[in-house]
C-alpha positions as a Markdown table, in Angstrom:
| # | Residue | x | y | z |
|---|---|---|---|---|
| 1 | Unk | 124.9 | 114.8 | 48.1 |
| 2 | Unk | 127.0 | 112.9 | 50.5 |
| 3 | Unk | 126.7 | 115.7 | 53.2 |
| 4 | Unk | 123.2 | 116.2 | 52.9 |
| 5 | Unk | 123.2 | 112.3 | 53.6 |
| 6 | Unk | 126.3 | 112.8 | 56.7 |
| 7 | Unk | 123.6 | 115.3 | 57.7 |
| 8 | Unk | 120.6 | 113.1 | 57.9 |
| 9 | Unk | 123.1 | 110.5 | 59.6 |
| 10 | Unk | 123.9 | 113.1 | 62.7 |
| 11 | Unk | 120.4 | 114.3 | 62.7 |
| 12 | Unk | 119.2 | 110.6 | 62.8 |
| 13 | Unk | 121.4 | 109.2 | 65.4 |
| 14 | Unk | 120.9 | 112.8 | 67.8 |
| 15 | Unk | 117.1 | 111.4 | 67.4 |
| 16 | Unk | 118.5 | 108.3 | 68.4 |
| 17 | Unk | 120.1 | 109.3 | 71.4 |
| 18 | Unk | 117.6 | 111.1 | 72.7 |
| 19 | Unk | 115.0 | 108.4 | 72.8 |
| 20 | Unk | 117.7 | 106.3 | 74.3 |
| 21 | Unk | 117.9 | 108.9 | 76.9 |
| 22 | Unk | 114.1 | 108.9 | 77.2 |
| 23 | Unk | 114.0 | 105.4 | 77.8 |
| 24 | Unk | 116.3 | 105.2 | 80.4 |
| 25 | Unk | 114.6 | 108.3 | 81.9 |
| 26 | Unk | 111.7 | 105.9 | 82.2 |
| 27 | Unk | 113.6 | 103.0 | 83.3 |
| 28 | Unk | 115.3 | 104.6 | 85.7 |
| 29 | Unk | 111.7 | 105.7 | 87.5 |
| 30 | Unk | 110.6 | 102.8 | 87.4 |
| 31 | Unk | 113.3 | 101.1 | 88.9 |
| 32 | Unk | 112.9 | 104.0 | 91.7 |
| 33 | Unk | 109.1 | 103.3 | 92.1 |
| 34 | Unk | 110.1 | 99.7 | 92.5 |
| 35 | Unk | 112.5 | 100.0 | 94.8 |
| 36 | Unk | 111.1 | 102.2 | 96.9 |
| 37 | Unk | 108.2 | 99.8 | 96.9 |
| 38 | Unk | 110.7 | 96.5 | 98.1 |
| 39 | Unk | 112.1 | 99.0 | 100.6 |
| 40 | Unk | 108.3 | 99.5 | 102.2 |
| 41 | Unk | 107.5 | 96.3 | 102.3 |
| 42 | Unk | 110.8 | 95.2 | 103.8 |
| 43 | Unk | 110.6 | 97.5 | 106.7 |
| 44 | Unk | 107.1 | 96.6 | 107.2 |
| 45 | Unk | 107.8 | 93.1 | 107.3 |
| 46 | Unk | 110.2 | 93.3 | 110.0 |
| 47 | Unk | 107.8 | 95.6 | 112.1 |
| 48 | Unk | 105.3 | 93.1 | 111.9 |
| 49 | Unk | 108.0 | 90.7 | 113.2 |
| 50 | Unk | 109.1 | 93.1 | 115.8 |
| 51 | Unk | 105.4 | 93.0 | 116.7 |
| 52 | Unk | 104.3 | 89.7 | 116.3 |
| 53 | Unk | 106.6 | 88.3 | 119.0 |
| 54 | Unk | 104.6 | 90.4 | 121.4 |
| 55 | Unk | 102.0 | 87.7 | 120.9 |
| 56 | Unk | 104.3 | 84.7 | 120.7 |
| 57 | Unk | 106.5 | 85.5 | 123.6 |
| 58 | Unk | 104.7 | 84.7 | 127.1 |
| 59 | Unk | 105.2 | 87.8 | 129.2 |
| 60 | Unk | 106.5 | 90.1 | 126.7 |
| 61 | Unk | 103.8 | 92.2 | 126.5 |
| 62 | Unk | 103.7 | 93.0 | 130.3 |
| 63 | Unk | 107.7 | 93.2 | 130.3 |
| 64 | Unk | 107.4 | 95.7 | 127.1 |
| 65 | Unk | 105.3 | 97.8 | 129.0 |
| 66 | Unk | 107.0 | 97.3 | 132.5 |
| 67 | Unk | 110.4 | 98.4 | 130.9 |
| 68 | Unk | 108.5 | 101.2 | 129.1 |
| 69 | Unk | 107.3 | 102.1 | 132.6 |
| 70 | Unk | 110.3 | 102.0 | 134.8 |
| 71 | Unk | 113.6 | 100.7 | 133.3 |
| 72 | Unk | 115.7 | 100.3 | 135.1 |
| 73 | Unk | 113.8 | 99.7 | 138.3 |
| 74 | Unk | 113.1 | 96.4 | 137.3 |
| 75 | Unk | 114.3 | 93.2 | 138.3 |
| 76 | Unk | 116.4 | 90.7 | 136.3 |
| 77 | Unk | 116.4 | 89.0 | 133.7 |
| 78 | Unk | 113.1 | 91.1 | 132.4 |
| 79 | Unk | 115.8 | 94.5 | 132.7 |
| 80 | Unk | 118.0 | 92.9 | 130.1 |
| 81 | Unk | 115.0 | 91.1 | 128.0 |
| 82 | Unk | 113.7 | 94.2 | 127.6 |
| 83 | Unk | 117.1 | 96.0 | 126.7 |
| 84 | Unk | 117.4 | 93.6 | 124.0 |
| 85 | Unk | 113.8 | 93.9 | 122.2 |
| 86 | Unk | 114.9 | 97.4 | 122.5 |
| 87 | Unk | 117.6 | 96.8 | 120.8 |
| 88 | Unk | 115.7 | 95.2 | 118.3 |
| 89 | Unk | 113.7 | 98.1 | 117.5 |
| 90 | Unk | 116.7 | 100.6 | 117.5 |
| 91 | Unk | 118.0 | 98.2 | 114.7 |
| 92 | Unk | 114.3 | 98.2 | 112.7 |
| 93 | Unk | 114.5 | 101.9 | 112.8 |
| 94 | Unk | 118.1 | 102.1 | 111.9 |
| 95 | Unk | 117.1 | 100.4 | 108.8 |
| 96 | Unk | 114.5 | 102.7 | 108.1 |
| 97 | Unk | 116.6 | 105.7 | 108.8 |
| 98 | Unk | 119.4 | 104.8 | 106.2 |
| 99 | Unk | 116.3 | 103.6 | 103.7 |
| 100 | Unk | 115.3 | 107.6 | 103.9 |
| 101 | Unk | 118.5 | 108.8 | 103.6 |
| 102 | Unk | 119.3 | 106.7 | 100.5 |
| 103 | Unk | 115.8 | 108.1 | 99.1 |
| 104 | Unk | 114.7 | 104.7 | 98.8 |
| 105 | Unk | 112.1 | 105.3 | 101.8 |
| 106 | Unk | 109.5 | 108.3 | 101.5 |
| 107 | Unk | 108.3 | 110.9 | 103.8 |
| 108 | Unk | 105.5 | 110.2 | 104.9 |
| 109 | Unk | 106.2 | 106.3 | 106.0 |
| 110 | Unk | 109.7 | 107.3 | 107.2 |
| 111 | Unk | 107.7 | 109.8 | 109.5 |
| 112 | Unk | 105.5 | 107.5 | 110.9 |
| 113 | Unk | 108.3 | 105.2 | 111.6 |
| 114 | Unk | 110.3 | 108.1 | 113.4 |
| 115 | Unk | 107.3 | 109.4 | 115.6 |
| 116 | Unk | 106.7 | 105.8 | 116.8 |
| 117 | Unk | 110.4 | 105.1 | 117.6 |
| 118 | Unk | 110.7 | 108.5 | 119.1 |
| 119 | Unk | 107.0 | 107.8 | 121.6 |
| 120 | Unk | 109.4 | 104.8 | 122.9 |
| 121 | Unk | 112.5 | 107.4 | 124.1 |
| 122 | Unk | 109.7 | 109.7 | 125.6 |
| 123 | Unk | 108.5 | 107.6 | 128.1 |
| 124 | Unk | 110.1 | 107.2 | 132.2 |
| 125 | Unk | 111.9 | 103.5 | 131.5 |
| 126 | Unk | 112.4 | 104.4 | 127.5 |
| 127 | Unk | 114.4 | 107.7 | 128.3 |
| 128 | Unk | 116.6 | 105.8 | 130.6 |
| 129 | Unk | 117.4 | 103.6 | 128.2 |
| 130 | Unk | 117.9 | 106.0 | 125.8 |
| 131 | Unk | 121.0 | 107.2 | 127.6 |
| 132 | Unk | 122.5 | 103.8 | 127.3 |
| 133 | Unk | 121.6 | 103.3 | 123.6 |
| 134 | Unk | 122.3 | 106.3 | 122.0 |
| 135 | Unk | 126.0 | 106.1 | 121.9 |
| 136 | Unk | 126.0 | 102.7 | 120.0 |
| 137 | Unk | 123.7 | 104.2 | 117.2 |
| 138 | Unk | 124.4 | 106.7 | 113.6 |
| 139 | Unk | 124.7 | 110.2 | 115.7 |
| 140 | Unk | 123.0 | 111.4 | 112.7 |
| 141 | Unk | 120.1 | 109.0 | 113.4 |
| 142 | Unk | 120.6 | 110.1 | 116.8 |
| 143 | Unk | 120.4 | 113.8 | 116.7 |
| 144 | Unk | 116.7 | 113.1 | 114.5 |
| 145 | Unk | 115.2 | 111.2 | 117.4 |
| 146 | Unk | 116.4 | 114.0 | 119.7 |
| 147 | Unk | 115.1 | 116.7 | 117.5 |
| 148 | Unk | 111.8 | 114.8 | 117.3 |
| 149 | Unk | 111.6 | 114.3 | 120.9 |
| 150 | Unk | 112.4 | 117.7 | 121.9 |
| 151 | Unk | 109.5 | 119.0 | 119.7 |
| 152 | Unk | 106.9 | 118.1 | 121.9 |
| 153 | Unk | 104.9 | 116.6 | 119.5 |
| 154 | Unk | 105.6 | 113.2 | 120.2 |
| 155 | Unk | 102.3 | 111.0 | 121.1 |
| 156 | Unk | 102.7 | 109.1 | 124.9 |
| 157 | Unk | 102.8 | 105.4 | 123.7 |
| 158 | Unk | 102.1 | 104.4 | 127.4 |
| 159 | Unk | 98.5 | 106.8 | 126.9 |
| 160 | Unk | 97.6 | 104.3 | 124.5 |
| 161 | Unk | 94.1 | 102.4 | 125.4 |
| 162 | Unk | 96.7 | 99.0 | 124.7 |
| 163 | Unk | 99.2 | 100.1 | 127.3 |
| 164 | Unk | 96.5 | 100.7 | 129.8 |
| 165 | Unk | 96.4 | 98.2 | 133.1 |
């Protein structure tokens, strides 16, 4: 009697532990969906930052362009403004980059962020600065943006109907 009820114990508490595990199977998703979501948002947010001070910055937009143009053919202090907000960006997709590599970041926005970080380096003033930034950046985050460059398949930003004088 007493190990048919030891018996029902063990089989009781394996049923236990096995909807623990469930649980925290489903907790554990959850928590991933969620974070995943926070990480999205985040590095939208600071895109639309990144963005948003080409509207609140008189000249910007003209100096953005200018630099994408013909950096380092132009004059100061737009050469070094423009390094900067550069800068800035290399820093937004930095964040991005170690988001994907964590798994917090998926695919298909960590693509999007790429191929519009790489269209930067693939223009005349943007590969020249590319040379100078590079070295001061994750080589593995490097060697992506080359590999994406080198593909080709990279859109011209300075093509786009916004970039046009």
């Amino acid at each position: 009697m007493l190990d048919a009820l030891g018996n029902l114990g063990d089989f009781i508490g394996g049923i236990a532990v096995i909807a623990t595990l469930l649980y925290l199977a489903v907790q554990v998703r959850q928590n991933t969906a969620s974070v995943r979501a926070a990480s999205r948002q985040d590095i939208v947010e600071s895109f639309r930052a990144f963005n948003r001070q080409l509207f609140i910055v008189d000249g910007l937009p003209e100096l953005y362009v200018d630099g994408l143009r013909r950096y380092p053919d132009m004059p100061q202090p737009g050469r070094t403004k423009f390094g900067a907000y550069m800068v800035d960006q290399a820093l937004h997709f930095q964040s991005a980059f170690a988001l994907h590599e964590s798994g917090a970041l998926e695919d298909e926005t960590y693509a999007s962020y790429l191929t519009f970080f790489a269209s930067l380096f693939t223009t005349p003033g943007g590969s020249a600065l590319w040379t100078e930034l590079r070295s001061g950046l994750p080589p593995r985050m490097v060697a992506v943006i080359d590999q994406r460059i080198a593909t080709g398949e990279v859109p011209s930003i300075l093509d786009s109907p916004m970039q046009q004088e």
